[in-house]
C-alpha positions in Angstrom: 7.1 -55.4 48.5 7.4 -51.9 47.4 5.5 -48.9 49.2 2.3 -48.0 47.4 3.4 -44.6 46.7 6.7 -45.8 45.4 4.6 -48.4 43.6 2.4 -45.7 42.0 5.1 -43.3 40.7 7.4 -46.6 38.9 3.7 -48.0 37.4 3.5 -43.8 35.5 7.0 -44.1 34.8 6.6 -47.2 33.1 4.0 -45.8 30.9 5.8 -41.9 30.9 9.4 -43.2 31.0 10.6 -39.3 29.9 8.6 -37.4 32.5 11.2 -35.8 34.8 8.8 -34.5 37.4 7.7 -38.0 38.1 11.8 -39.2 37.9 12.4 -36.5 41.1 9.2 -37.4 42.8 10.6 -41.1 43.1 14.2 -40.2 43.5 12.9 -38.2 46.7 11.6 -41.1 48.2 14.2 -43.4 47.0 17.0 -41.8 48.5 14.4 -41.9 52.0 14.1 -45.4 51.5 15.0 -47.7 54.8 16.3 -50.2 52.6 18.2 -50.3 49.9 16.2 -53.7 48.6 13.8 -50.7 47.9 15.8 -49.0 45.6 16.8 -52.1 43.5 13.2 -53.4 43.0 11.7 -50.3 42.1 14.2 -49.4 39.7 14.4 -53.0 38.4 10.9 -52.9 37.5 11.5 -49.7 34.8 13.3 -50.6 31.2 16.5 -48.5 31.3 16.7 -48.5 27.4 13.2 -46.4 27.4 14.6 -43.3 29.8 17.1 -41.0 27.3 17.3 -38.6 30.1 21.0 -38.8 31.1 19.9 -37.0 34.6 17.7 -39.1 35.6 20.0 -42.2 34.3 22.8 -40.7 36.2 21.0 -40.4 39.6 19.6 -44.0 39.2 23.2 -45.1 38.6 24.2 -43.7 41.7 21.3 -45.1 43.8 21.6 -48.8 42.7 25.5 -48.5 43.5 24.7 -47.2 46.9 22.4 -50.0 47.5 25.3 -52.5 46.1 23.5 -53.6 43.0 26.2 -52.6 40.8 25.5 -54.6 37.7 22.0 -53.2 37.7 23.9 -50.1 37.9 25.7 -50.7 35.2 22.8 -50.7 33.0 21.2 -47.4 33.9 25.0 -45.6 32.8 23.7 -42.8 29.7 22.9 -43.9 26.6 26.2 -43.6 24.0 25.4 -40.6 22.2 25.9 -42.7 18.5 23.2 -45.0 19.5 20.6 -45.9 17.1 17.2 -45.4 18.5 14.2 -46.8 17.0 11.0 -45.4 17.1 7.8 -47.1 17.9 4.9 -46.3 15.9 4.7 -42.9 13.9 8.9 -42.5 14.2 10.7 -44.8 12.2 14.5 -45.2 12.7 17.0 -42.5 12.2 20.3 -42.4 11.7 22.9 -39.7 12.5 25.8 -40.6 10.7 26.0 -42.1 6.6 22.3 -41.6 6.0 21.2 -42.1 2.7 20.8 -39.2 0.4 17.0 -37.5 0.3 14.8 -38.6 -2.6 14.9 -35.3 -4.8 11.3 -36.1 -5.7 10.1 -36.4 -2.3 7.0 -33.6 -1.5 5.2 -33.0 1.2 1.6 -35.0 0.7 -0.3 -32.7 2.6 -3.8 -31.1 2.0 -6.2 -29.2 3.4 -8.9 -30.5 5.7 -12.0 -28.8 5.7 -13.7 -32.0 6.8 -17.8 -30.6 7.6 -18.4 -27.3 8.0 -18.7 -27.4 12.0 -19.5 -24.7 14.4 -19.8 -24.6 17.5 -23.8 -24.8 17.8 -22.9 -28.2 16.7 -20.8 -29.7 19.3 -22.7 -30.6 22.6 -21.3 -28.8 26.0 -18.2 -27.6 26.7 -19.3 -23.8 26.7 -16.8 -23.1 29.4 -14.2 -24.3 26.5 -16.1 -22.5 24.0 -16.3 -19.4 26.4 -12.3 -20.0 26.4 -11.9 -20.1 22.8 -13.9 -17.0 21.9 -12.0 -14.9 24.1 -8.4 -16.3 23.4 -9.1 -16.8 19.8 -11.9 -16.1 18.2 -12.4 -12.6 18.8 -8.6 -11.7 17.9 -9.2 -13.0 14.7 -12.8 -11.8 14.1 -11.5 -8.2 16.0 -7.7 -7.5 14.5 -8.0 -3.9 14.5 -9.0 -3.4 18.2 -6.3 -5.8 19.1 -3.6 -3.8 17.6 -4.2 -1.1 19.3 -3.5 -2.9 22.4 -0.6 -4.1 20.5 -1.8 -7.9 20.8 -1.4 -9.8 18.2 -4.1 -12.6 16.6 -2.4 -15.6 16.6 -0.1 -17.8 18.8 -0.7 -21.2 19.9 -3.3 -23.0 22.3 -2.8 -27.0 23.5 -6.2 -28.5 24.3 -6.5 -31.7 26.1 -8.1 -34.1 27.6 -9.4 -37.8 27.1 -10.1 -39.5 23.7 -12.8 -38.8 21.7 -14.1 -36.0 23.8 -14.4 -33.6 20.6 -10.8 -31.4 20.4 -10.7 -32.2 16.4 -14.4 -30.8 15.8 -13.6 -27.7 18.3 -10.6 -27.3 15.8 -12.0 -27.3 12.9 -15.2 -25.2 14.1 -12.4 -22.8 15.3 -11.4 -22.3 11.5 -14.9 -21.8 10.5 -15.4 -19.5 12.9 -12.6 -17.2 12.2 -13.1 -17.4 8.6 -9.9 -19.2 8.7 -8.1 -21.6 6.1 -8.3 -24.9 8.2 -4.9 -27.2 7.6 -4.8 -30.1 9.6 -1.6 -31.7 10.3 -1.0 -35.3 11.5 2.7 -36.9 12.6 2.3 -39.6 9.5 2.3 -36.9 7.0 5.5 -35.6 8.6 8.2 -38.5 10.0 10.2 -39.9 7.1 12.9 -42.5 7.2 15.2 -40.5 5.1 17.2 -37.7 6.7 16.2 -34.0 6.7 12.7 -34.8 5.1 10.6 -35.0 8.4 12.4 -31.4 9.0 11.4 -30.2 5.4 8.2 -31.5 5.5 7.5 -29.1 9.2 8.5 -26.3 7.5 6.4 -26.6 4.2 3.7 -26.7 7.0 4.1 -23.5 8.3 4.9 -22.0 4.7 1.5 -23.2 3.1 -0.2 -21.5 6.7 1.5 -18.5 6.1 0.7 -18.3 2.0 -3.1 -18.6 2.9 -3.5 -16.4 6.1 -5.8 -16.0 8.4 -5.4 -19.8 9.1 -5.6 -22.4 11.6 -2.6 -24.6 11.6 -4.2 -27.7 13.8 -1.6 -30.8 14.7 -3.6 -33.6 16.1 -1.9 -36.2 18.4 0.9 -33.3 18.4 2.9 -35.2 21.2 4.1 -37.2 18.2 5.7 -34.2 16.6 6.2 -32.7 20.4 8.3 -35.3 22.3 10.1 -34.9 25.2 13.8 -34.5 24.1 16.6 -37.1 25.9 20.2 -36.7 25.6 20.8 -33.9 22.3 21.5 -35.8 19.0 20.8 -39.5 20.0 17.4 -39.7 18.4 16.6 -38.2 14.9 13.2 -36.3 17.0 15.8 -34.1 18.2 16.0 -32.1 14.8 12.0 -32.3 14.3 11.5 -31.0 17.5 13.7 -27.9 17.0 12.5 -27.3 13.4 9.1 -26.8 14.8 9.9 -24.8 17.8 12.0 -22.5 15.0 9.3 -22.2 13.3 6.3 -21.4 15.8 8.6 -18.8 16.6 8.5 -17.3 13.4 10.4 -13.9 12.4 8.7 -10.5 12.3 5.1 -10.7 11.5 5.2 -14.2 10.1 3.6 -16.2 12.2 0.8 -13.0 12.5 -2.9 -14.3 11.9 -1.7 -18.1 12.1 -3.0 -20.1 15.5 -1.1 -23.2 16.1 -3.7 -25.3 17.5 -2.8 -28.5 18.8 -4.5 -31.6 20.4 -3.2 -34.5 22.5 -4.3 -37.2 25.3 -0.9 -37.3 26.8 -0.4 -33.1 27.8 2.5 -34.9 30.1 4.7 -36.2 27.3 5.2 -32.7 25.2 8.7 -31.4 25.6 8.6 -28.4 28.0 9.8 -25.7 24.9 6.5 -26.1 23.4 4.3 -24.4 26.9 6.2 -21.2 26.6 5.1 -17.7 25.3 4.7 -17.6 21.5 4.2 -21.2 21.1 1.6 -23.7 23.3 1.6 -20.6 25.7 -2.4 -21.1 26.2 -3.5 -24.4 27.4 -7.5 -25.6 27.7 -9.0 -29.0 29.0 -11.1 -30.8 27.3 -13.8 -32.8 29.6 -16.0 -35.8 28.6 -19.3 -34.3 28.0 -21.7 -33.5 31.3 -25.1 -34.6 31.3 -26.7 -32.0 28.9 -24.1 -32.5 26.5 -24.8 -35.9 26.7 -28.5 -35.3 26.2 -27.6 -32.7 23.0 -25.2 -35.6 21.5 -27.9 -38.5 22.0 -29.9 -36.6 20.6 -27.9 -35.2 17.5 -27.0 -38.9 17.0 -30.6 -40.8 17.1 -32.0 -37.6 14.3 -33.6 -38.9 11.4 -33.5 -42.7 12.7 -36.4 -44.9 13.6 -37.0 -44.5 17.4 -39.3 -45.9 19.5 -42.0 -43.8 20.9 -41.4 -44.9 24.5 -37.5 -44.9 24.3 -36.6 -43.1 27.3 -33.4 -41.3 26.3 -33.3 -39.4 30.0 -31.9 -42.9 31.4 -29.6 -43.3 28.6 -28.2 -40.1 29.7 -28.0 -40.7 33.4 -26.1 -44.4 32.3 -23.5 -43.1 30.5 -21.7 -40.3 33.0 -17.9 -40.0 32.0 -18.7 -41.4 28.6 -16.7 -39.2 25.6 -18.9 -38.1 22.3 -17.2 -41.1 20.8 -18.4 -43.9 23.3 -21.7 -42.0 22.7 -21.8 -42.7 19.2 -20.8 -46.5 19.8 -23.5 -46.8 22.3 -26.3 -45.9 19.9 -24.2 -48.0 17.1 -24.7 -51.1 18.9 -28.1 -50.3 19.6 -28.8 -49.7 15.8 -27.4 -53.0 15.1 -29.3 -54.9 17.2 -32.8 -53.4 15.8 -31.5 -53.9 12.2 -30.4 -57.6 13.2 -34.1 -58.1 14.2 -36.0 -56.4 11.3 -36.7 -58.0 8.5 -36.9 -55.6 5.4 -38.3 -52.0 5.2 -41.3 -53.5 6.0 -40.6 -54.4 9.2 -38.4 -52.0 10.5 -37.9 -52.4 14.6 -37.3 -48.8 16.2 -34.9 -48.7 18.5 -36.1 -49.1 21.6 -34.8 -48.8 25.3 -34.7 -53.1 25.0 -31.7 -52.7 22.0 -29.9 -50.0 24.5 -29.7 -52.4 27.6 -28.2 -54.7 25.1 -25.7 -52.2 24.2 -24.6 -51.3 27.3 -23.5 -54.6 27.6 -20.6 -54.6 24.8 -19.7 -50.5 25.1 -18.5 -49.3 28.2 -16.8 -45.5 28.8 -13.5 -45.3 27.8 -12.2 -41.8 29.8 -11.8 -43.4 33.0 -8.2 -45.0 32.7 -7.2 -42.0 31.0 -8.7 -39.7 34.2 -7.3 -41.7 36.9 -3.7 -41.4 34.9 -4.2 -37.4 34.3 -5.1 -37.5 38.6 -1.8 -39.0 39.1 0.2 -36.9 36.8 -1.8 -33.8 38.1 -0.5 -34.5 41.3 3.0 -35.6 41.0 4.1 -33.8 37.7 5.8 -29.6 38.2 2.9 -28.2 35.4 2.7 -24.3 36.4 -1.6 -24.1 36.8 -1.6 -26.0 33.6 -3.8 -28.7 35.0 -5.8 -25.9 37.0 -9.0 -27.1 35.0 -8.4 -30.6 35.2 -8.0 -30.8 39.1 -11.1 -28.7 39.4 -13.0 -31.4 37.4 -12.1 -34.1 39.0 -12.8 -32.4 42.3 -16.6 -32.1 41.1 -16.7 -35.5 39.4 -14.8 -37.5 41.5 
């Protein structure tokens, strides 16, 4: 049976199986380990084909041959650099060598999205976020002048994250309004191609249409699909992706000036290291679920203009539904909605919704942040990050 510690770091690898911070933190213990049955069953229990980096592959090698397991050993040799990797979801498979020729018609099929014109009265809590924003971004933008003469440019890049549905798309796009700012939203489906070069094209027509309709907001949600971690150079066709966006967040000259590079993602762990230095993700804000006024502000944003019931006692809705995200908000009152259409008959009998239809709900939606907080704890603690889960600690430390 393996340690619990040992346990813990092999069950985030097996989710994270490109974090190298959690790779030492094992190997540490490993190579302490009073017996070498240790070594073999923790590294038995991680997929070899999922880790690329030839480091970490290596010094696995090495300890399985130590503890005699050699044809386990065998399996965690590097990866042969001509290896076809395929991708799961967003990445389809690429291949390095006799790729097909790129569609001449291909274009980028990419458009601006406004979405609703959002500001930040509009989204529930988070002011310490907003107070974040303002200053880092905002008033740059709003303030160029005064900036230069400092000689600090508006623009750059900020990473927010945090738990799903917590509200880092609407901050995004009330960003853009705020600023005045064209809004162009960028997901990894409108980029990753199966043919070879277009996923690379398609990055930098990104960055040309931000920099033909300055000031603008260049937001790529889910950007740890664009963002991977890199393995061994050239065996997966992210490789080139992954430079041709840090080329081009790097811009030339005044470029890149008046663009912000906002990006969003659940997994801050898996995002290659390049993209958290100066000039590029070099700012880096946590999204929390929503405290108890936000909660209060949402509920109430969310049951406007519906038929309530006068005794429906939103208070212990609110108190019910600590860790819940904006979006396990809006499910809650969903299900509550159903059930009092279900049990009116026409728009002559209408039943409000009443606290009755929410203890029903409560039944079928539960919060959905608290995996993804007890997985952030763990990486917070085990993972090298430089302060960048600073905010994220101190949450948890009040919350628990």
């Amino acid at each position: 049976m393996l340690p619990s510690e040992v346990k813990t770091l092999v069950d985030l690898i097996k989710k994270d199986p490109e974090n190298e911070g959690l790779f030492k933190a094992l190997f540490m213990l490993l190579e302490n380990a009073s017996d070498s049955k240790v070594i073999a069953e923790a590294l038995s229990k991680i997929e070899p084909s999922d880790v690329y980096g030839e480091e970490e592959r290596i010094k696995a090698s090495e300890l399985l041959e130590d503890a005699n397991e050699e044809e386990l050993a065998a399996k965690w040799g590097p990866v042969p650099v001509e290896e076809v990797i395929e991708q799961s979801d967003n990445v389809v498979s690429f291949k390095s060598n006799n790729a097909e020729e790129v569609p001449a018609e291909d274009k980028l099929q990419i458009q601006d999205r406004l979405g609703k014109d959002i500001t930040f009265d509009e989204i529930g809590g988070l002011e310490h976020v907003k107070s974040q924003i303002r200053r880092k971004i905002i008033k740059p933008f709003n303030n160029p002048g005064l900036f230069k003469k400092f000689k600090r440019r508006a623009g750059g890049g900020v990473l927010m994250y945090g738990p799903p549905g917590c509200g880092k798309t609407m901050i995004a796009q009330a960003v853009a309004n705020e600023c005045n700012a064209t809004f162009i939203e960028v997901k990894a489906s409108d980029i990753w191609d199966k043919w070879q070069g277009v996923s690379e094209r398609r990055v930098a027509e990104c960055f040309a249409k931000a920099r033909a309709q300055k000031p603008a907001v260049l937001f790529f949600d889910e950007v740890e699909a664009l963002a991977m971690r890199r393995g061994v150079e050239d065996t997966r066709g992210v490789t080139n992706v992954v430079s041709t966006l840090l080329n081009e967040m790097n811009g030339f000259g005044d470029e890149n000036e008046e663009i912000l590079f906002l990006g969003a993602t659940n997994v801050p762990w898996s995002i290659d290291s390049a993209f958290k230095r100066p000039g590029r993700f070099d700012r880096t804000i946590f999204v929390p679920p929503p405290d108890r006024i936000a909660r209060s502000f949402i509920l109430k944003l969310l049951l406007k203009d519906r038929p309530v019931a006068d005794d429906l006692d939103t208070k212990i809705i609110v108190e019910k539904t600590s860790g819940f995200s904006g979006a396990d908000l809006e499910a809650l009152v969903d299900a509550a909605v159903d059930y009092a259409i279900d049990d009116s008959e026409d728009m002559d009998d209408i039943k409000p919704i009443s606290n009755d239809y929410f203890k029903e709900a409560f039944q079928e939606v539960r919060s959905s942040t608290g995996e993804w907080l007890g997985l952030a704890k763990s990486y917070s603690e085990y993972s090298t990050h430089d302060g960048m889960y600073d905010d994220l600690k101190e949450f948890l430390k009040k919350h628990g």
